[in-house]
C-alpha positions in Angstrom: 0.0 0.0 0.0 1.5 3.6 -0.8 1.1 6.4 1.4 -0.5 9.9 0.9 2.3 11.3 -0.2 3.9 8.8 -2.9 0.2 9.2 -4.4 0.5 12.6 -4.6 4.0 12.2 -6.3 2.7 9.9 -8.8 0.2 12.2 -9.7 2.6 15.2 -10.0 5.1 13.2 -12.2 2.1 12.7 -14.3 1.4 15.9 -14.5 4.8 16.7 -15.1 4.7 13.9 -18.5 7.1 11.1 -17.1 6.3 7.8 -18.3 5.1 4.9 -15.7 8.0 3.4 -16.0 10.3 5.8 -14.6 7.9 6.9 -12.2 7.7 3.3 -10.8 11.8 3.5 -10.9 11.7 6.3 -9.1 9.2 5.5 -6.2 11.1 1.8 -6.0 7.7 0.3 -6.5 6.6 -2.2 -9.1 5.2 -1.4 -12.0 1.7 -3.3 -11.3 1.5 -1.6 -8.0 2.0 1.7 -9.9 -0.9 0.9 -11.7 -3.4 0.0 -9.1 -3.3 3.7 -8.4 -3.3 5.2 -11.6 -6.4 7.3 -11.9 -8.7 5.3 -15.3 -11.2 7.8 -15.5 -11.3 11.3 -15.1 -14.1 11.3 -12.3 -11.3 8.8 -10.4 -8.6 11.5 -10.6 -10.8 14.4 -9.4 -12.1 11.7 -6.5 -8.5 10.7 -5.8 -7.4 14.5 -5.4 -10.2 15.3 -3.4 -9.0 12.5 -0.8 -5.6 13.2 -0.7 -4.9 16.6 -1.1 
């Protein structure tokens, strides 16, 4: 499970146009856990950043 604020840094390097591969590099995570919290709809990111930021 990933805390608050690796979420928020996964959503800021999105933002920011790194790939999902180097995100998951940089966070030392795996790349399937690095999906389970990507946002797949755009009601699912605004929901996410209403949670946790």
């Amino acid at each position: 499970m990933l805390k608050k604020g690796e979420v928020k840094m996964i959503h800021k390097m999105l933002k920011d146009g790194l790939s999902k591969s180097s995100i998951a590099r940089k966070l030392g995570i795996s790349r399937d856990t690095f999906a389970h919290h990507l946002p797949c709809q755009e009601v699912f990111c605004v929901l996410v950043q209403f949670l946790y930021l």
